[in-house]
C-alpha positions, 0 to 999 in steps of 0.5 A, a space after each residue: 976832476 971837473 974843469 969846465 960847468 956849462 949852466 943853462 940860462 932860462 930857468 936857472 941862471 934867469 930866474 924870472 917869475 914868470 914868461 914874456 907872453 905871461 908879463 905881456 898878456 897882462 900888462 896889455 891884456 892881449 889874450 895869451 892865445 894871440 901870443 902863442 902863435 908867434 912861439 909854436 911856429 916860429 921860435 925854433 928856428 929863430 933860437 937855430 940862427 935860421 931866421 930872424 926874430 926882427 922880421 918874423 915877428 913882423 907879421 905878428 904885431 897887429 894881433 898882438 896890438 903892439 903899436 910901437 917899433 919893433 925895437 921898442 917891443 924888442 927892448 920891453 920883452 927883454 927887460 921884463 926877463 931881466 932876472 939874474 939869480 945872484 946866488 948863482 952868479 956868486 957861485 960861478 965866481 967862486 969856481 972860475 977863481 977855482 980855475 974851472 970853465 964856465 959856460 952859458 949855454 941856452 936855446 938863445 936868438 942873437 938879439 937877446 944874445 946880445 942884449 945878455 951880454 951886453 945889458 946883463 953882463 953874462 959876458 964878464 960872468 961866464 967865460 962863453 956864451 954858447 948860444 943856439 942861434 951861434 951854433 946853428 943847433 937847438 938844445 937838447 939836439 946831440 949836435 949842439 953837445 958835439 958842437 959845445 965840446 968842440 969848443 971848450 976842448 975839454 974831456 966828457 967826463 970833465 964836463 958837468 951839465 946843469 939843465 932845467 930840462 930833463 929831456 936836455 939833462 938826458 941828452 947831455 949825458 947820452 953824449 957822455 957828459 956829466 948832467 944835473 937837473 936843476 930845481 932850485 939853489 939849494 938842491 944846486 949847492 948839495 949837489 956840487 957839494 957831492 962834486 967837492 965844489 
Protein backbone atom coordinates (compact mmCIF):
# COMPACT_ATOMS: atom_id res chain seq x y z
CA UNK A 1 0.00 0.00 0.00
CA UNK A 2 1.43 3.40 -1.08
CA UNK A 3 1.39 6.25 1.43
CA UNK A 4 3.28 8.86 0.26
CA UNK A 5 3.75 9.99 -4.04
CA UNK A 6 7.02 12.18 -4.41
CA UNK A 7 6.48 13.86 -8.22
CA UNK A 8 9.13 15.52 -9.84
CA UNK A 9 8.50 19.53 -10.96
CA UNK A 10 10.15 20.38 -14.47
CA UNK A 11 9.03 18.06 -16.85
CA UNK A 12 6.22 16.59 -15.50
CA UNK A 13 4.21 18.77 -12.88
CA UNK A 14 5.63 22.12 -14.92
CA UNK A 15 4.87 21.35 -18.16
CA UNK A 16 6.25 24.30 -20.10
CA UNK A 17 6.67 23.90 -24.14
CA UNK A 18 9.90 24.89 -23.98
CA UNK A 19 13.10 26.04 -21.67
CA UNK A 20 14.06 29.62 -20.24
CA UNK A 21 16.98 29.90 -22.37
CA UNK A 22 14.83 28.80 -25.39
CA UNK A 23 11.78 31.55 -24.61
CA UNK A 24 14.86 34.13 -23.96
CA UNK A 25 16.77 33.59 -27.25
CA UNK A 26 13.80 34.17 -28.90
CA UNK A 27 12.25 36.76 -27.61
CA UNK A 28 15.21 39.01 -27.21
CA UNK A 29 17.38 37.37 -29.74
CA UNK A 30 20.34 36.71 -27.94
CA UNK A 31 22.08 33.75 -29.48
CA UNK A 32 21.27 30.74 -27.14
CA UNK A 33 25.29 29.84 -27.02
CA UNK A 34 25.53 33.23 -24.74
CA UNK A 35 22.92 31.87 -22.20
CA UNK A 36 24.33 28.62 -21.83
CA UNK A 37 27.52 29.54 -19.99
CA UNK A 38 25.56 30.71 -16.80
CA UNK A 39 23.86 26.94 -16.67
CA UNK A 40 26.82 24.65 -17.24
CA UNK A 41 29.04 26.61 -14.72
CA UNK A 42 26.79 27.75 -12.44
CA UNK A 43 23.40 25.96 -12.13
CA UNK A 44 24.44 22.95 -9.95
CA UNK A 45 25.52 24.77 -7.28
CA UNK A 46 23.08 27.05 -7.09
CA UNK A 47 19.91 24.45 -7.18
CA UNK A 48 22.53 22.84 -4.08
CA UNK A 49 21.71 25.71 -1.84
CA UNK A 50 25.71 26.54 -2.29
CA UNK A 51 25.61 29.92 -4.05
CA UNK A 52 23.13 32.18 -4.94
CA UNK A 53 21.33 32.66 -8.18
CA UNK A 54 20.82 36.98 -7.65
CA UNK A 55 24.73 37.26 -7.32
CA UNK A 56 25.94 34.51 -9.81
CA UNK A 57 23.94 35.58 -12.46
CA UNK A 58 25.48 38.80 -12.16
CA UNK A 59 28.36 38.81 -14.16
CA UNK A 60 26.47 37.44 -16.71
CA UNK A 61 24.00 40.19 -17.54
CA UNK A 62 26.01 42.13 -20.30
CA UNK A 63 26.29 39.21 -22.45
CA UNK A 64 22.87 38.37 -22.29
CA UNK A 65 21.84 42.12 -23.05
CA UNK A 66 19.35 42.23 -20.24
CA UNK A 67 19.49 45.90 -19.30
CA UNK A 68 16.59 45.63 -16.43
CA UNK A 69 16.97 44.69 -12.63
CA UNK A 70 18.26 41.63 -11.71
CA UNK A 71 14.67 41.09 -9.93
CA UNK A 72 13.20 42.22 -13.07
CA UNK A 73 15.10 39.24 -15.15
CA UNK A 74 14.29 37.05 -12.20
CA UNK A 75 10.43 37.65 -12.39
CA UNK A 76 10.38 37.27 -16.39
CA UNK A 77 12.33 33.91 -16.16
CA UNK A 78 10.10 32.57 -13.96
CA UNK A 79 6.80 33.59 -15.41
CA UNK A 80 7.74 32.37 -18.98
CA UNK A 81 7.84 28.84 -16.82
CA UNK A 82 4.80 29.32 -15.41
CA UNK A 83 2.94 25.95 -16.95
CA UNK A 84 1.07 24.03 -14.23
CA UNK A 85 -0.44 20.32 -15.91
CA UNK A 86 -3.77 20.61 -14.27
CA UNK A 87 -4.72 16.93 -14.96
CA UNK A 88 -1.94 16.33 -12.50
CA UNK A 89 -2.96 18.40 -10.09
CA UNK A 90 -6.29 16.87 -10.22
CA UNK A 91 -5.11 13.92 -9.76
CA UNK A 92 -2.57 14.68 -6.65
CA UNK A 93 -6.15 15.99 -5.00
CA UNK A 94 -7.69 12.99 -5.77
CA UNK A 95 -5.03 11.11 -3.66
CA UNK A 96 -4.36 13.42 -0.73
CA UNK A 97 -8.08 13.04 -0.22
CA UNK A 98 -7.19 9.24 -0.34
CA UNK A 99 -5.40 10.09 2.66
CA UNK A 100 -1.86 9.57 0.69
CA UNK A 101 1.58 12.25 0.90
CA UNK A 102 2.31 14.13 -1.86
CA UNK A 103 5.55 15.77 -2.46
CA UNK A 104 7.24 17.89 -5.02
CA UNK A 105 10.40 17.00 -5.39
CA UNK A 106 12.75 18.99 -7.75
CA UNK A 107 16.36 20.19 -8.44
CA UNK A 108 14.95 23.92 -7.47
CA UNK A 109 17.24 27.43 -6.11
CA UNK A 110 15.24 29.20 -3.20
CA UNK A 111 14.08 31.92 -5.71
CA UNK A 112 12.14 29.94 -7.75
CA UNK A 113 11.29 27.75 -4.79
CA UNK A 114 9.66 30.58 -3.32
CA UNK A 115 8.24 32.00 -6.50
CA UNK A 116 6.49 27.91 -6.87
CA UNK A 117 4.93 28.20 -3.66
CA UNK A 118 3.84 31.27 -3.41
CA UNK A 119 2.71 32.31 -7.20
CA UNK A 120 1.94 28.87 -8.45
CA UNK A 121 0.45 27.43 -5.29
CA UNK A 122 2.60 24.20 -5.02
CA UNK A 123 2.29 24.81 -1.49
CA UNK A 124 -1.75 24.32 -1.16
CA UNK A 125 -1.14 21.41 -3.99
CA UNK A 126 1.55 19.07 -2.28
CA UNK A 127 1.89 18.47 1.38
CA UNK A 128 5.83 19.57 0.93
CA UNK A 129 8.31 20.83 -1.42
CA UNK A 130 11.52 18.95 -0.95
CA UNK A 131 13.63 21.32 -2.88
CA UNK A 132 17.25 20.85 -3.56
CA UNK A 133 18.60 23.85 -2.85
CA UNK A 134 16.68 23.33 1.12
CA UNK A 135 18.23 19.73 1.24
CA UNK A 136 21.80 21.05 0.19
CA UNK A 137 21.69 18.01 -2.42
CA UNK A 138 20.92 17.61 -6.05
CA UNK A 139 18.61 14.91 -7.46
CA UNK A 140 19.56 11.95 -8.40
CA UNK A 141 22.39 12.15 -5.94
CA UNK A 142 21.62 8.87 -2.95
CA UNK A 143 21.61 11.74 -0.19
CA UNK A 144 18.92 13.77 -1.53
CA UNK A 145 16.69 10.19 -1.48
CA UNK A 146 18.20 9.68 2.10
CA UNK A 147 17.30 13.16 3.08
CA UNK A 148 13.73 12.82 1.50
CA UNK A 149 12.97 9.71 3.35
CA UNK A 150 13.85 11.35 6.48
CA UNK A 151 11.32 13.61 6.31
CA UNK A 152 8.42 12.05 5.15
CA UNK A 153 9.05 9.09 7.68
CA UNK A 154 7.61 6.63 5.49
CA UNK A 155 8.68 2.83 4.69
CA UNK A 156 10.89 2.71 0.89
CA UNK A 157 8.71 0.27 -0.03
CA UNK A 158 5.51 2.82 0.45
CA UNK A 159 7.00 5.26 -1.43
CA UNK A 160 6.61 5.64 -5.18
CA UNK A 161 8.81 8.09 -7.10
CA UNK A 162 7.72 9.86 -10.67
CA UNK A 163 10.57 11.16 -12.44
CA UNK A 164 11.27 12.30 -16.13
CA UNK A 165 14.72 11.59 -15.57
CA UNK A 166 15.77 7.89 -15.82
CA UNK A 167 18.93 8.39 -14.42
CA UNK A 168 16.81 10.06 -11.22
CA UNK A 169 14.25 6.88 -11.63
CA UNK A 170 16.99 4.74 -11.15
CA UNK A 171 18.52 6.36 -8.21
CA UNK A 172 15.33 6.28 -6.51
CA UNK A 173 14.86 2.94 -6.89
CA UNK A 174 18.70 1.85 -6.03
CA UNK A 175 17.82 3.46 -2.74
CA UNK A 176 14.59 1.17 -2.48
CA UNK A 177 11.76 3.21 -3.39
CA UNK A 178 9.28 2.56 -5.97
CA UNK A 179 10.25 4.80 -9.21
CA UNK A 180 8.44 5.54 -12.60
CA UNK A 181 9.48 7.11 -15.54
CA UNK A 182 7.25 9.55 -16.63
CA UNK A 183 6.26 10.32 -20.47
CA UNK A 184 3.13 11.80 -20.46
CA UNK A 185 -0.47 11.76 -18.37
CA UNK A 186 -1.76 9.00 -20.19
CA UNK A 187 1.04 6.71 -19.56
CA UNK A 188 0.89 8.42 -15.85
CA UNK A 189 -3.00 7.42 -15.18
CA UNK A 190 -2.05 3.27 -16.63
CA UNK A 191 0.49 3.24 -14.65
CA UNK A 192 -1.24 4.17 -11.28
CA UNK A 193 -3.91 2.19 -12.20
CA UNK A 194 -1.53 -0.89 -11.80
CA UNK A 195 -1.09 0.74 -8.38
CA UNK A 196 -4.95 0.43 -7.76
CA UNK A 197 -4.95 4.72 -7.78
Amino acid sequence: MLKAILYDADGMVINKPKRFSEFYSEQFNVPLEKLLPFFQKELDQIQAGKADLKEKLQPYLADWNWHGSIDELLDYWFKVENYTDQRLVESIEMLRQKGIKCYLTTNQEKYRTHYLKNVMGMDKIFDEILSSSRLGVLKPEQEYWEKVLSEIKVNKNEVLVWDDEQETVDSAKKLGFNAEFYINFEDYKKKMAAYGL
